[in-house]
C-alpha positions, 0 to 999 in steps of 0.5 A, a space after each residue: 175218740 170212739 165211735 157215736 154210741 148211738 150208731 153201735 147201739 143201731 148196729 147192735 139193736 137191728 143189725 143181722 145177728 149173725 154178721 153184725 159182729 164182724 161188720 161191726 169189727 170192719 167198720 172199727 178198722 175203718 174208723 181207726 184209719 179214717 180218724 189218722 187220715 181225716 179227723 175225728 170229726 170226719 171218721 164219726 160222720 162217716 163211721 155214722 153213714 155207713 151204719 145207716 146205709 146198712 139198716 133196712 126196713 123191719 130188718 129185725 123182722 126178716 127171718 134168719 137162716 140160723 134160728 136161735 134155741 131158747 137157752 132153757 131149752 132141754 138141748 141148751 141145759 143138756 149143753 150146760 150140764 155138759 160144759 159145767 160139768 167138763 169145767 169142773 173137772 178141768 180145773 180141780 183146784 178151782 172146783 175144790 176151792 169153790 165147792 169146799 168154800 160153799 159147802 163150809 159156808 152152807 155148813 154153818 147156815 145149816 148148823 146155825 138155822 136148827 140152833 134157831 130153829 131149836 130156839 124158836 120151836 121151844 116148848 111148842 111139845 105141848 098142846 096148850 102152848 098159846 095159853 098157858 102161862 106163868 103168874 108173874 108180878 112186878 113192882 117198884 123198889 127204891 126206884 128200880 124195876 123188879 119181875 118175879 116169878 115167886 108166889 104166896 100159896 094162896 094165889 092159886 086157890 084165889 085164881 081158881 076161884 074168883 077168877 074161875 071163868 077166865 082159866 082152864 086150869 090153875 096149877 100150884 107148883 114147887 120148883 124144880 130140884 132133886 129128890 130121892 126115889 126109892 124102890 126096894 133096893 134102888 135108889 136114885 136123885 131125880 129132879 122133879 115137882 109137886 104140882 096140882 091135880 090137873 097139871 098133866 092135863 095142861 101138860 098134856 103128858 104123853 101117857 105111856 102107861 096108867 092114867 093121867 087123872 092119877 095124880 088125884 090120888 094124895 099118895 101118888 106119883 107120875 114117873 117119866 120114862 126113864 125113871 120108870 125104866 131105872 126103877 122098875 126095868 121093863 115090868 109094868 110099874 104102875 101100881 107099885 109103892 115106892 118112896 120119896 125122899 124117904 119118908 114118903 110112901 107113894 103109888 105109882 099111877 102112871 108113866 109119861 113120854 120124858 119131856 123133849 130136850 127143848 122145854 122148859 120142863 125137860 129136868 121134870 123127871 116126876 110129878 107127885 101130887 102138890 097135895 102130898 107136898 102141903 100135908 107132909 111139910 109144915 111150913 107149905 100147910 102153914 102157909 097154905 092154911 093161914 092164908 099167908 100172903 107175905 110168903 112168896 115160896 111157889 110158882 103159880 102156873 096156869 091155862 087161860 080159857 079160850 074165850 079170853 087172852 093172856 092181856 085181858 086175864 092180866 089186866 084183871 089180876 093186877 091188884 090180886 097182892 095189893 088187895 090182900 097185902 095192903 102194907 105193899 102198897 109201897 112198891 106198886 105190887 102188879 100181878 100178870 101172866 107171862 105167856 109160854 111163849 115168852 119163857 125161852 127167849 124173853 126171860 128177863 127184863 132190861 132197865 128200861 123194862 123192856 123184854 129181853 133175852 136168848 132172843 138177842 143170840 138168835 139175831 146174833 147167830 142168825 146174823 152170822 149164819 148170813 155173812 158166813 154164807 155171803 163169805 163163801 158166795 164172795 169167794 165164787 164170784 172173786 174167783 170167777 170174775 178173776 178167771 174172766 181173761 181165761 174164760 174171755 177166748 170161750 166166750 168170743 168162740 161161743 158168741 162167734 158160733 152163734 151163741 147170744 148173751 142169754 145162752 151164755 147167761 144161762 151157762 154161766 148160771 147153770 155152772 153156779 148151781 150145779 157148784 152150789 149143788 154139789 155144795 149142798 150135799 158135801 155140807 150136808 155130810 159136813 152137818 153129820 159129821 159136826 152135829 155131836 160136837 156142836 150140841 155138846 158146845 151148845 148144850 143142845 140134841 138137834 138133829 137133820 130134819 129128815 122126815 121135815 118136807 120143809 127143810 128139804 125145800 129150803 135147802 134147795 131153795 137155798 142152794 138155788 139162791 145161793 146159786 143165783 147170787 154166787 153167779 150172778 156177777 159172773 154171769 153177767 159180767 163174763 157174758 158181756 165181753 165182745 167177740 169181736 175184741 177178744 178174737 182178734 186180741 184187743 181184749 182186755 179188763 179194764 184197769 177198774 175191772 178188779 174194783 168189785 173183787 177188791 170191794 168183796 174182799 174187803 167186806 169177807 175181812 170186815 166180817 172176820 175181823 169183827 168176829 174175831 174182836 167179838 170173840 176175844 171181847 166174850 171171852 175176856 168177859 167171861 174171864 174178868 168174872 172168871 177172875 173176881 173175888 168171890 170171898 170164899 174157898 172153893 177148893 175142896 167143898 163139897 155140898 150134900 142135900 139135906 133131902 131125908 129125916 136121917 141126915 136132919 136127925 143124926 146130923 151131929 153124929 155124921 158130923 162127928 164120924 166124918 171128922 174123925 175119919 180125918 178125910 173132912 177139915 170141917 162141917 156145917 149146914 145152911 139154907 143154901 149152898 155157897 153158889 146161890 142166894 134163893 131167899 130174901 126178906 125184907 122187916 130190918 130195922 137198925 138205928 138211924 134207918 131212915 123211916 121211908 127206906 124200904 129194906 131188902 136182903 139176901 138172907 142166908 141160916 147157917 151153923 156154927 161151923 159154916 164160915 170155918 167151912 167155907 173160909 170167909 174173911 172178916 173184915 170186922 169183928 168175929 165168927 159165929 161161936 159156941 162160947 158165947 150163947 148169945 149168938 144164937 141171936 147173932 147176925 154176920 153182915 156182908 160189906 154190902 150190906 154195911 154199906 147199904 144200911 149206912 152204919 159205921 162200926 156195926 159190930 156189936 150193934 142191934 138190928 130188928 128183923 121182924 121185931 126180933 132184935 139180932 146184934 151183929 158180931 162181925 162183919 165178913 168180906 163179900 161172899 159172891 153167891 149170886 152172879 159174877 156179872 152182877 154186884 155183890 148183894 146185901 145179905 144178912 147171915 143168921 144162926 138157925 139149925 132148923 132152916 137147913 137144906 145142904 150140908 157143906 163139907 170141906 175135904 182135907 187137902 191132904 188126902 187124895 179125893 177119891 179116897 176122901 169121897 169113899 170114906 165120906 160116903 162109907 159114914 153117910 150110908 151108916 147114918 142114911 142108908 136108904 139114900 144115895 150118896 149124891 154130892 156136888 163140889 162147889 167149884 164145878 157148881 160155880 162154873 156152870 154160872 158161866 156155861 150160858 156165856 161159855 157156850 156163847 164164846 165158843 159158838 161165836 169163836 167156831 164161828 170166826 174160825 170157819 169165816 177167817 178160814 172161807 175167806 182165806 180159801 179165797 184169798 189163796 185162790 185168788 193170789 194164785 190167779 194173780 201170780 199166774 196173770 203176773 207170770 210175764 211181769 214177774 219174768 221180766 222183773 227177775 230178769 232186770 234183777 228183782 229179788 224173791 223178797 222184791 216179788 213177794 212184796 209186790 204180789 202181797 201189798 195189794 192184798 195187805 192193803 185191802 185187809 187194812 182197810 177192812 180193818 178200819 170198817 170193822 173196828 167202829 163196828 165193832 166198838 159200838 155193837 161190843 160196847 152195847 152188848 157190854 152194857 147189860 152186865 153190871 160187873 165187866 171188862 173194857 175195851 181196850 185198844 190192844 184187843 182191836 190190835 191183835 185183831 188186826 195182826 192177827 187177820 194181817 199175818 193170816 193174810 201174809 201166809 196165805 198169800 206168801 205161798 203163791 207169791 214165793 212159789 210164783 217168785 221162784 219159777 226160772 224167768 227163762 220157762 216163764 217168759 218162753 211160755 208167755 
């Protein structure tokens, strides 16, 4: 039994406080003695008795010899300073693992918090970023949802005219891709755009040089910085002609600030006028001219007024297709602005139509970017709590000297901040080191922000915080012990007392172990797709642009010459490369088709020579052939396409595409030239020598590439000499439609590797603290005959048993969340249990060589030093 609590808690509240303490410790004796000699009862009331005697009016009141200094006084933190400062260095090892355990974990905060705020501060470059936006539209077809950006030409003249009051600016624009630009000797493939008049206004263009209102001119171009410095050195350029794509001649008006690397018009390296682009291609005026609403081959972008919003302009264009193409109707056309700041992170749709997007990345880093620190903070409060026996006579010495528990508070805190400074800046240093790396991973040109008050504040709010919560729990715990106790030797933990560490080690697992599961589950993704059959050989096919007249008119010759040369297996050109499928078209019809089936395809225009090319595999009937005339109204369909039109035996059969009747002469394998993640896509493939835009060509493995791309581009320069020989191997263009995945993966395994890492850190320190608690017990043990296995096994299973546990948490957690995000890609893999197994191996060896070392460096101390030191 102990004392009433009442009767200490009288004592400790109005006793004197400098002699409250040893009182307390006499009448603890006496009570013990009366409670052998008298009872319990009779030990109470007396124990009661004389602390009542010992209260005295206002005894709080009475003024005290020894004043107490405030504990934030300039003295005390002078004082603190002093002590963390001589704490740190006197146990090295402890510092560094503290320090170095904060640091990475502040590291990756910091690495993480500029890839968000990368993310978050995307497209703001430009002036108008509240009010531009893209014209979107959406509809419904065989019951599911769709969203494109695709439109008709006329919809920009039709915005810009009915609906004049609600824009600023109205901007009719070709998609990005690469050109040639040409000045006398120097040739480069630039990516860039043909945009309306007023587009550099919108864009606000940072003019370097000339004018932004040069783009009125029909035959002019805007250079972005770099390209003028490739081109033209450092003279001035503007006013110079040069070419594009051969066949154009141009002026230079003007040169602009290149686009930061964090917009979405960072590829656009020049700007010519949309005017040229419509007069100099037929089919664009055609289209334009005509007033073609069934052509969906543009972007339209545009700037709201500021007398309106971006819900309201929508709401009025909605109808805008449905007016002009009635025949529509059927899948419920809607036209609306998607606003910029829309663009980076919510650029798609899931299937509930809701938006989505990198803005689940953000979340997921940012997420992680919090645990990894929680991990590095856990590590402190572990290791100091563990330290507490060691540190349990300096707080009995400190109390009986004077010190009250706020200027131990105050200590203790002062020792967490001034690690979580010193922290700060060895993470800052950690951040300089790892920055080129990590953009490269994550495709990206962050920087410190230096110059930004801003993230000078939050780092050292951060460090403060961090400080705070990595203290706290010492502070408050170690600050709470009784001199009284500890002086006279009665101290010790409670058997509950290592509950908390425990708890946190647990939590530092369950994170580690989920990041590692999240890890394999991306990667195993990203190699299930890796691994699909794509229907076609990739090895040794090199695609060209078909970008100027010379390679459309001497077409035949290049393909002879390149043959010839031995270096090339085969030839041919098509709309699109292997890797894309950029057009569909709907106005099939076939036998048997349903009269309300409404039809959509990829449609792909090749040559003879593109399935010899590209190796596809039929499945049914034959390749397209010079022997037979006829199949320049012939059609190859995919297996997908068979499927989806519900015919058996096509070959041979007839299908009308816009009344025009094809018969189909084979049917090929599943060529996979959209994503890996998703299902394969109907598509139709037709001969058409006029509908040409790359050349694909198939390398002869027999000869060595190099030696193969020297003689390719010899036989280029001889049919297009004005152009560079600019070429892309389809294996490394398929790749990229992994990068955005990739990048993911090796983020969130960067990621995993520094968590397990922190939480081993302080897993290492905390075993040796536990071995050098236990060095007694271990002594004793060895001496009664224990063997080196028997104390390794004795000091690692606590250990071993809270990573199981941790397993267990995180394996749920895992499972649901993986399993969600699993569930956007149409084409992916399982989760199978062996993932969430080797999971949990792998944390459980991690753990045993950690903590292996300390206990079989404790196990092998000669029990003799052991127990004469204890």
């Amino acid at each position: 039994m102990k004392p009433p609590r009442w009767a200490n808690w009288l004592l400790e509240t109005f006793g004197h406080p400098d002699t409250r303490e040893e009182v307390q410790g006499d009448l603890l004796e006496l009570y013990a003695y009366w409670e052998q000699t008298m009872g319990v009862r009779q030990a109470r009331w007396r124990y009661s008795l004389n602390v009542l005697k010992l209260m005295r009016p206002l005894a709080k009141r009475k003024s005290t010899e020894y004043p107490t200094i405030f504990f934030l006084s300039p003295i005390m933190l002078r004082n603190y300073l002093k002590i963390a400062l001589r704490n740190l260095v006197k146990n090295k090892a402890y510092s560094f693992i503290n320090i170095g355990g904060l640091a990475m974990g502040m590291a990756v905060a910091i690495l993480i918090g500029l890839w968000i705020y990368d993310e978050l501060s995307y497209d703001k470059y430009f002036q108008n970023y509240d009010r531009i936006a893209k014209v979107m539209q959406t509809g419904t077809f065989n019951g599911e949802v769709f969203h494109g950006e695709y439109n008709p030409a006329p919809m920009g003249p039709e915005l810009r005219t009915v609906y004049a009051s609600d824009f600023t600016h109205v901007i009719m624009s070709s998609w990005t891709r690469d050109h040639i630009l040409a000045f006398g000797d120097k040739k480069f493939t630039k990516t860039g755009n043909y945009l309306s008049a007023d587009a550099p206004d919108m864009l606000t263009l940072k003019m370097i040089s000339g004018t932004r209102a040069g783009l009125k001119d029909p035959a002019s171009i805007l250079l972005s910085e770099s390209v003028a410095q490739a081109l033209f050195g450092t003279s001035d350029p503007v006013g110079k002609l040069m070419k594009i794509d051969n066949k154009l001649d141009v002026k230079v008006t003007g040169v602009y600030e290149d686009f930061p690397y964090n917009t979405e018009f960072r590829d656009m390296k020049f700007i010519a006028p949309w005017d040229l682009y419509a007069s100099s291609e037929g089919w664009v005026k055609r289209a334009q001219d005509n007033v073609e609403w069934g052509n969906f081959s543009w972007q339209v972008l545009a700037q709201i007024a500021p007398n309106t919003t971006v819900d309201a302009v929508s709401e009025k264009i909605k109808n805008i297709r449905l007016k002009h193409s009635p025949e529509s109707a059927f899948i419920k056309p809607k036209v609306y602005l998607q606003p910029m700041r829309n663009w980076h992170l919510y650029s798609g749709w899931d299937k509930s139509g809701n938006l989505e997007g990198r803005i689940q990345y953000v979340w997921l880093f940012g997420i992680i970017g919090v645990f990894v620190l929680l991990l590095a903070c856990i590590n402190f409060m572990n290791l100091s709590t563990a330290r507490s026996e060691k540190r349990a006579k300096e707080v009995g010495i400190r109390k009986a000297v004077g010190s009250v528990r706020s200027q131990l508070i105050g200590q203790f805190f002062s020792e967490s901040l001034l690690v979580a400074v010193f922290a700060f800046g060895l993470s800052i240093l950690l951040v300089l080191l790892i920055l080129p790396l990590f953009n490269e991973v994550a495709d990206k040109q962050v920087g410190i922000l230096w110059t930004n008050p801003v993230f000078w504040l939050s780092g050292l709010g951060f460090s403060l915080l961090t400080g705070l919560i990595a203290g706290s729990y010492p502070a408050l715990y170690l600050s709470s012990f009784q001199a009284v106790k500890v002086l006279k030797g009665t101290f010790r933990v409670g058997r509950f007392a290592s509950i908390p560490r425990q708890v946190l080690v647990v939590v530092q697992f369950t994170v580690s172990v989920t990041l590692i599961i999240g890890t394999i589950i991306v990667f195993r993704q990203i190699e299930h797709a890796k691994s699909r059959p794509v229907g076609y050989d990739r090895s040794g096919l090199i695609t060209v642009a078909m970008n100027t007249p010379e390679l459309h008119e001497h077409y035949n010759a290049l393909r002879d010459d390149l043959i010839r040369t031995g270096t090339v297996l085969d030839m041919s050109t098509s709309s699109t490369p292997a890797t894309d499928l950029n057009s569909q078209n709907s106005g099939f019809d076939w036998v048997g088709k349903d009269p309300g089936f409404k039809d959509n395809f990829g449609t792909i225009a090749v040559t003879h020579d593109f399935g010899k090319t590209v190796g596809w595999q039929f499945a049914q009937g034959r390749d397209f052939s010079r022997q037979f005339p006829s199949d320049s109204s012939g059609m190859v369909l995919n297996e997908t396409a068979v499927r989806y039109m519900g015919i058996k035996d096509p070959v041979g059969k007839q299908v009308k595409w816009n009344g025009k009747p094809y018969r189909v002469v084979g049917v090929i394998k599943d060529m996979l030239m959209a994503s890996p993640f998703e299902p394969v896509y109907q598509t139709v493939y037709v001969l058409d020598y006029g509908w040409a835009n790359v050349i694909n060509i198939k390398l002869n493995p027999s000869r060595s590439t190099s030696e193969s791309l020297a003689s390719i581009e010899s036989v280029f320069r001889k049919f297009n000499p004005g152009s560079p020989f600019d070429y892309r191997f389809t294996d490394q263009q398929y790749a990229l439609k992994f990068a955005a995945e990739e990048r993911i993966g090796k983020l969130a395994s960067g990621f995993a590797i520094l968590a397990i890492f922190i939480s081993c850190l302080g897993l290492f320190g905390l075993a040796s603290f536990v071995a050098e608690q236990r060095t007694k017990e271990i002594g004793v043990r060895k001496v009664l005959g224990a063997s080196v296995t028997n104390v390794w096994l004795m000091l690692s299973k606590d250990f071993v048993i809270l990573v199981i546990i941790a397993f267990g948490i995180a394996t749920p957690i895992a499972w649901y969340f993986l399993g969600n995000w699993l569930q956007k890609y149409e084409y992916r893999t399982e989760l199978s249990w062996w993932i969430f197994a080797v999971s949990g191996v792998g944390a459980l060896l991690v753990t045993l060589l950690t903590v292996s070392f300390q206990s079989i460096k404790a196990a092998l101390i000669n029990p003799v030093k052991s127990l004469r030191s204890e």
